[in-house]
C-alpha positions in Angstrom: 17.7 28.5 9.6 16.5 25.3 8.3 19.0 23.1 5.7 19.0 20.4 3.6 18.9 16.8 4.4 19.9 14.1 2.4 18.9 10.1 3.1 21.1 6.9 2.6 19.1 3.9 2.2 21.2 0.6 2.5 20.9 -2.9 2.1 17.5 -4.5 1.9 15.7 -3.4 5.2 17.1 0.5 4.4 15.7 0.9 1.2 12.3 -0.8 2.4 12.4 1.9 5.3 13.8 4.6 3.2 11.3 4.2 0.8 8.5 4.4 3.1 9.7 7.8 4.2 9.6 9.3 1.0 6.3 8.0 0.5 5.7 10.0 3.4 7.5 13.3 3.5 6.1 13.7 0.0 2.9 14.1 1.7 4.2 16.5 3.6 6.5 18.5 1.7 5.7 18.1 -2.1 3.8 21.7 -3.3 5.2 23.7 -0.2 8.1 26.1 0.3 9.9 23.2 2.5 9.8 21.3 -0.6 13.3 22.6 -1.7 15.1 21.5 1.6 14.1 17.7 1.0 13.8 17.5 -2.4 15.8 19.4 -5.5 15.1 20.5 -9.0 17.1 18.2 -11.8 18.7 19.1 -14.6 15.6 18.3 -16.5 13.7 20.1 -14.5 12.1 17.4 -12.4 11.8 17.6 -8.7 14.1 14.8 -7.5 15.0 13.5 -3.8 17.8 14.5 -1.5 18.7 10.6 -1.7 21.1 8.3 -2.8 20.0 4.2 -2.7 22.4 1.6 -2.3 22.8 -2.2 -2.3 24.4 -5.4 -3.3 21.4 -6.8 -5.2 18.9 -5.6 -7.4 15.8 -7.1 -6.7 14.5 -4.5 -3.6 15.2 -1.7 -5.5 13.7 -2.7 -8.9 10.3 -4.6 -7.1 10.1 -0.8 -4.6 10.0 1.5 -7.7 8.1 -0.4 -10.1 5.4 -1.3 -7.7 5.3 3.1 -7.3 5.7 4.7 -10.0 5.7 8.1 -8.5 8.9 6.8 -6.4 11.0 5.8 -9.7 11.2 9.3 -10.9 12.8 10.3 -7.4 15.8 8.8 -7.6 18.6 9.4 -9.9 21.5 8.1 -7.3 21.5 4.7 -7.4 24.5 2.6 -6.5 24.5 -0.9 -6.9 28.3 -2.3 -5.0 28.9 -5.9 -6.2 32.3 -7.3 -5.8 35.0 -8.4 -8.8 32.8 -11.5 -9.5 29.7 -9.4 -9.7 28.1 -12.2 -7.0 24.9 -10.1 -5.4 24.3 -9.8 -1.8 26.3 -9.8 1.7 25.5 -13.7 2.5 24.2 -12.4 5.5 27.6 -11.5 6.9 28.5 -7.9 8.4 32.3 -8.7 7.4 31.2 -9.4 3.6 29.6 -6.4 3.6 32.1 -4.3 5.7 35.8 -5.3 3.6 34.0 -7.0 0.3 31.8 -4.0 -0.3 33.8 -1.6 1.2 37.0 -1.6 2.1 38.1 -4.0 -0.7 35.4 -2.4 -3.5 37.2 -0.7 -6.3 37.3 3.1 -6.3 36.4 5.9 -8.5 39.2 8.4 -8.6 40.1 7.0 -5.4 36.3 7.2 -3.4 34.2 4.0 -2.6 31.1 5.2 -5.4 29.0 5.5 -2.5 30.9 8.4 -0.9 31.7 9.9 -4.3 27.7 9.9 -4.9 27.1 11.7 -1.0 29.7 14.0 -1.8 27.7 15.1 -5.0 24.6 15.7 -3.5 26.0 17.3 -0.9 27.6 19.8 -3.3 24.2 20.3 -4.8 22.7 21.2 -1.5 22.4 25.2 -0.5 23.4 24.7 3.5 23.7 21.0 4.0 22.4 20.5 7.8 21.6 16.6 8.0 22.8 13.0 6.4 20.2 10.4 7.3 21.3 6.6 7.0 18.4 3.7 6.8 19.6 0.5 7.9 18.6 -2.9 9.0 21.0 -4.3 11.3 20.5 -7.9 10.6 21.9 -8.8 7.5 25.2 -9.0 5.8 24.6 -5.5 3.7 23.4 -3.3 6.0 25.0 -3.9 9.0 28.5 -4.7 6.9 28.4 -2.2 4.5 26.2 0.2 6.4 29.0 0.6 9.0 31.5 1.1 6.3 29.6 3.8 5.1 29.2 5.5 8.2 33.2 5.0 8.7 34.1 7.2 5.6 31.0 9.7 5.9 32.4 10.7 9.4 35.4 11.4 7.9 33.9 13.6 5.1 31.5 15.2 7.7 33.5 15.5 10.7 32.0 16.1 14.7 31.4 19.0 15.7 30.9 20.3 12.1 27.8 21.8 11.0 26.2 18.4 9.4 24.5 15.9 11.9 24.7 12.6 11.1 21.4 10.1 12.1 20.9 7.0 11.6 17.8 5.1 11.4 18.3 1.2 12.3 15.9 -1.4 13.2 17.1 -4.5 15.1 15.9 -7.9 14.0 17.1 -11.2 14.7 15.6 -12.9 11.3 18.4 -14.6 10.2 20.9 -17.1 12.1 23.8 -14.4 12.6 21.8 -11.9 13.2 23.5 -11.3 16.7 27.3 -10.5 15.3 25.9 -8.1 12.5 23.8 -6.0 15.2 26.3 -5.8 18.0 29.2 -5.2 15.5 26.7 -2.0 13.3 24.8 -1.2 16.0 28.7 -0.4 17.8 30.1 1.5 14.7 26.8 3.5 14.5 27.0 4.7 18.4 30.8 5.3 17.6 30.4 7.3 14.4 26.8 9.2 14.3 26.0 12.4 16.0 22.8 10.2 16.9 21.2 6.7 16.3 17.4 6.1 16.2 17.0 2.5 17.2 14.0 0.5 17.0 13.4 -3.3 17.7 10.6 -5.6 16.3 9.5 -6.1 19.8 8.7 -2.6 20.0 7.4 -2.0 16.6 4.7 -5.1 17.1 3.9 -3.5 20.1 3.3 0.2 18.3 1.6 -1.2 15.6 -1.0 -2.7 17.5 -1.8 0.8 19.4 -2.3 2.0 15.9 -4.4 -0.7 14.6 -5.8 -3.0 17.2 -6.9 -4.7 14.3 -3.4 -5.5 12.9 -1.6 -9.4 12.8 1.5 -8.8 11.3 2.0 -12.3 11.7 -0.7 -13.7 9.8 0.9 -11.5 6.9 4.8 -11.1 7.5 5.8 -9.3 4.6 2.9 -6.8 5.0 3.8 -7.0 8.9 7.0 -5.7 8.3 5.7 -3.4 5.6 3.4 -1.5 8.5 6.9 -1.3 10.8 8.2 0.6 8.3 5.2 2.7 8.2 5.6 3.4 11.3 9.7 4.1 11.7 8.8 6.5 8.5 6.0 8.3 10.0 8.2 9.1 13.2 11.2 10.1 11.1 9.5 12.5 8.8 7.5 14.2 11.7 11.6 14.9 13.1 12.5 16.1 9.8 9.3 18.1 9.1 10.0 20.1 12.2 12.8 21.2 11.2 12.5 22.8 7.6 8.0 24.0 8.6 7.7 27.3 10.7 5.9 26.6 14.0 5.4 28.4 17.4 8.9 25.9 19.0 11.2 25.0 15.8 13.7 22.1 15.8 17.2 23.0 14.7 19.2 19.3 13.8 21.9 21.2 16.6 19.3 21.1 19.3 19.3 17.1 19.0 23.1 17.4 20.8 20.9 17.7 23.8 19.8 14.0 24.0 23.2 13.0 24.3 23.9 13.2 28.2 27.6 12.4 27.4 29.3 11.0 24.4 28.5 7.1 24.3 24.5 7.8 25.0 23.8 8.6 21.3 20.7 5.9 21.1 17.3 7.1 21.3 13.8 5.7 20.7 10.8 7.1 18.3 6.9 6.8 18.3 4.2 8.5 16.7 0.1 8.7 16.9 -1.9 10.7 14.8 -4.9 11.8 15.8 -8.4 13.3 14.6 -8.9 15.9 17.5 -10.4 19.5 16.9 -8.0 22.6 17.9 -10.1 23.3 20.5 -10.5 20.1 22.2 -10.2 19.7 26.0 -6.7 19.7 28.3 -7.7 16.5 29.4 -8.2 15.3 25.9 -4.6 16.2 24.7 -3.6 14.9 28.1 -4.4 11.7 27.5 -3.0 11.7 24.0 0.3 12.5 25.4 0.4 10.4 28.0 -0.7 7.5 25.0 2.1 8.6 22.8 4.8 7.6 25.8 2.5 4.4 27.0 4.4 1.7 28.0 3.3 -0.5 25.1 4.5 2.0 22.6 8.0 1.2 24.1 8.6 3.8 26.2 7.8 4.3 29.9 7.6 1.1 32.4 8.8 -1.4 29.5 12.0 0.5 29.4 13.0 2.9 31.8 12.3 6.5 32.5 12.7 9.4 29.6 15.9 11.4 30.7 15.7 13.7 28.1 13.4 14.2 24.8 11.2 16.5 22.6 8.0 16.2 21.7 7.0 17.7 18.1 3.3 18.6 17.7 1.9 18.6 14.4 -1.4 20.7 15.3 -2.9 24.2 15.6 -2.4 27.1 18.2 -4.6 26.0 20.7 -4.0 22.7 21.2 -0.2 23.3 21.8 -0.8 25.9 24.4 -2.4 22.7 26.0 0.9 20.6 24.9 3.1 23.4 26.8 0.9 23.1 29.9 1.2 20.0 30.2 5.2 19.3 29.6 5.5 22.1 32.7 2.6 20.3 34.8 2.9 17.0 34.8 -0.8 15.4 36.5 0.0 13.7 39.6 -2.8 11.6 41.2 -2.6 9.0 43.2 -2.8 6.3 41.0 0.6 7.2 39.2 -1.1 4.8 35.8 -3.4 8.4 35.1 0.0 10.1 35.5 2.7 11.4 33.3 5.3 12.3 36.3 5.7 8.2 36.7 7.3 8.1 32.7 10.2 10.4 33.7 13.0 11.1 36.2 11.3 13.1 38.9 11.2 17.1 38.3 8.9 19.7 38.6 8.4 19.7 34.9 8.8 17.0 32.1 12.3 16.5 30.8 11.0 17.0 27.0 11.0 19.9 25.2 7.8 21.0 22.9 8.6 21.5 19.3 5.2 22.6 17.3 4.9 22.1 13.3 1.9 24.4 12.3 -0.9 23.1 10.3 -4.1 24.2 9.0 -7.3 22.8 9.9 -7.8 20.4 12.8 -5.9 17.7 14.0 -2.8 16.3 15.9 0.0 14.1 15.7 2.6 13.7 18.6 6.1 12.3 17.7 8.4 11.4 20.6 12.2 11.5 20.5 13.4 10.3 23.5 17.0 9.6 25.5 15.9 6.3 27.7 16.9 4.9 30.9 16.0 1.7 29.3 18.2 1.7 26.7 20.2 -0.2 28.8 18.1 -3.7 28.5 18.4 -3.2 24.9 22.1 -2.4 24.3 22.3 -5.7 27.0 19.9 -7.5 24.9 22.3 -7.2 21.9 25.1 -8.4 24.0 23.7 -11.3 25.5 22.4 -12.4 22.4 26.0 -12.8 21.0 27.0 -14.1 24.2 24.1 -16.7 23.4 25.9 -18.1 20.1 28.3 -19.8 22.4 28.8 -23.2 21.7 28.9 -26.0 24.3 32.2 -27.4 22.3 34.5 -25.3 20.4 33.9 -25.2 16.9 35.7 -26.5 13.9 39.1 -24.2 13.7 39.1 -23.4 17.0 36.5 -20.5 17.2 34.6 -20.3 20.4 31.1 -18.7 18.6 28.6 -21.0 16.1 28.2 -19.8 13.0 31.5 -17.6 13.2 34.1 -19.3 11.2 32.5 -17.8 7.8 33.7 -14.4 9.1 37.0 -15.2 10.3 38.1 -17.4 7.3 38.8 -14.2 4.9 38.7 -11.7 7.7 40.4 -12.7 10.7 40.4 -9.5 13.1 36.6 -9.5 13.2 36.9 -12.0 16.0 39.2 -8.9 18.0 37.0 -6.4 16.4 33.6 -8.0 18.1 35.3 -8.9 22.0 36.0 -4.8 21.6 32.6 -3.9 20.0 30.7 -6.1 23.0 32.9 -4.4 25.9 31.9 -0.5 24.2 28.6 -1.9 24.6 28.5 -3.2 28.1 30.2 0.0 29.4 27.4 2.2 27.6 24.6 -0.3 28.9 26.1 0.2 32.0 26.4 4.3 31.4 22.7 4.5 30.8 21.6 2.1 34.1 23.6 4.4 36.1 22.9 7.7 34.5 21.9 10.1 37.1 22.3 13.7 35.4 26.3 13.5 35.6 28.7 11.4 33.5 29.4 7.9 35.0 32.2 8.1 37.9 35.2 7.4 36.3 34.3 7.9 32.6 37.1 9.9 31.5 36.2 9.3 27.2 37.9 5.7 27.2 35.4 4.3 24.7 35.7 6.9 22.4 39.9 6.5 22.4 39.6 2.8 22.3 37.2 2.9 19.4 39.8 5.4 17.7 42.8 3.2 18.4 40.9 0.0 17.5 39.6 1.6 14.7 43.7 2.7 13.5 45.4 -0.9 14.4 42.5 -2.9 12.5 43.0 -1.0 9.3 46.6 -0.6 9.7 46.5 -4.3 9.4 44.5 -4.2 6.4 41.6 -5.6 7.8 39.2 -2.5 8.0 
């Protein structure tokens, strides 16, 4: 039965995103019967988003909705955290973010606002099935805050409830402590969501140009980053779509469990390409549209590892996914494995990705992937060695051993204790992934998960989190 879902945009980079996905589920949704699973009717009789928009500043918010005016009549929850001095912004600093705006923040018959306002819209919600959170890793807000928030709404929404909790980040490194706000978030999201869809600039750069070989994102950077969030949107809302629009193979958010081999792998990777094909078109056409949707250069395949475990949604008609099914249970297997799909996955007789179809009307076809990676394990590494990168050759000023770190130790000092444990979770999960063979790692007997409860208990037991 499909539910509800409701979306959390923080900080700058998750309202940019989080805005772009309305733009596009609105497409999707607006004037159908899955309208009333995404969006809800107001008091005033308005149709209003399943959303609540947060930040530390205004200026995002304010430039997003007046720039669309359709957008500004969407939102009715908007929370704007600033702390007792009403200064804007995270100064770029996940433990501003983290204690200023959350911990520290004053409550509202004793709930940060931002819980208070998910708790509200969840109550207005007929079977609540999904909570999606939109962050940017990078910066002080959402990373800081953004991992705050995840904190309290996996206490309100507990595992192994009925309510999945995603979260959409993207990894960037455009500002200098960048590396401490993604390995600190990006270690609170895998500890907290049910799963995390992670994408990296790299990767996006790499995506947009398959969609438009004419596209220089760095000849424009704010429009650059604009088209990656057209693209992270695209991919979400085909995930979300499936699961509230009748098709031949529905999406349940239950059946995501499955691409998490064991508890710590909760990272997966998106991509989507839309394409103008007729229902009828050939098995070697959609073929080769599949085997383009997992192409190495859309970050997927040789670039990073084999797919363990995935779906692939179809947005199309009959025909052309009784060519999708086909295919997922025959793999082609030539002798030059680049005309392949078998060489993209683990070897087995069939694909390791389950179909999901979204019916539409008329020709056409997109193809959304939502894969579990091999090669998650160079990126969870990547974020890792880029803190371990911030090293010094001299110890800094007060003794700290990482440049650029004293800001978040001066007011907050168990962040130091709280990152050496956020970079070993990593390194074991990196590991878990390189070595993932169908079976848990030898040896894992849940260890990250207790640490990260015990760490989690001592650190704000000491008042620090």
């Amino acid at each position: 039965m499909p539910g509800n879902v409701i979306a959390v945009h923080v900080g700058q980079g998750g309202n940019q995103i989080g805005f772009s996905y309305w733009r596009k589920i609105s497409k999707l949704v607006r004037g159908t019967p899955e309208e009333r699973h995404i969006f809800r009717e107001s008091k005033s009789g308005n149709m209003v988003a399943r959303a609540v928009i947060v930040d530390t500043e205004e200026g995002v918010i304010v430039n997003q909705l007046k720039a669309d005016g359709n957008l500004s009549r969407l939102f009715p929850n908007r929370v704007l955290v600033r702390d007792a001095d009403n200064v804007e912004g995270s100064a770029n600093n996940w433990a501003v973010g983290y204690h200023q705006h959350g911990v520290e923040h004053p409550r509202v018959a004793g709930c940060h606002p931002v819980i208070r306002a998910v708790k509200a819209e969840a109550a207005k919600c007929e079977r609540l099935a999904a909570i999606l959170v939109f962050t940017s890793l990078a910066g002080g807000t959402g990373s800081g805050l953004g991992s705050y928030i995840l904190e309290e709404l996996r206490e309100a929404f507990p595992k192994g409830g009925s309510v999945r909790l995603v979260t959409v980040n993207v990894i960037g490194a455009d500002v200098t402590t960048a590396p401490y706000n993604v390995a600190l978030s990006l270690d609170t999201a895998v500890a907290n969501a049910d799963l995390c869809i992670l994408w990296e600039n790299g990767v996006l750069a790499a995506q947009l140009g398959k969609v438009d070989a004419s596209a220089k994102p760095d000849a424009d950077k704010d429009r650059g980053f604009d088209r990656y969030n057209e693209i992270i949107a695209s991919s979400v809302a085909q995930v979300v779509l499936a699961t509230v629009r009748p098709g031949l193979a529905n999406l349940d958010w239950s059946d995501l469990d499955t691409l998490v081999p064991w508890r710590g792998q909760r990272v997966v990777t998106a991509g989507t390409l839309a394409v103008g094909l007729p229902d009828g078109a050939a098995m070697a056409t959609v073929r080769a549209k599949v085997r383009e949707v997992y192409a190495a250069d859309l970050g997927v395949a040789a670039r990073t590892g084999p797919v363990m475990e995935g779906f692939i949604i179809a947005q199309c008609g009959r025909g052309m996914f009784d060519h999708l099914q086909h295919i997922i249970r025959n793999p082609a297997k030539t002798r030059d494995a680049r005309d392949g799909l078998a060489h993209m996955f683990r070897p087995s007789a069939g694909l390791p990705v389950t179909p999901v179809h979204i019916s539409t009307p008329g020709d056409g076809l997109t193809l959304t992937h939502l894969s579990s990676l091999r090669g998650t394990a160079g990126l969870i590494s990547q974020v890792v060695n880029s803190v371990d990168g911030m090293s010094p050759k001299r110890r800094m000023p007060g003794g700290s051993t990482r440049a650029f770190f004293q800001p978040y130790t001066n007011a907050y000092p168990g962040v130091d204790e709280r990152l050496t444990a956020a970079l070993a979770r990593l390194r074991a999960i990196a590991s878990s992934y390189s070595q993932w063979d169908g079976e848990e790692p030898a040896g894992w007997d849940g260890a990250v998960d207790v640490a990260e409860m015990e760490f989690r208990e001592e650190y704000r037991g000491l008042g620090l989190g």
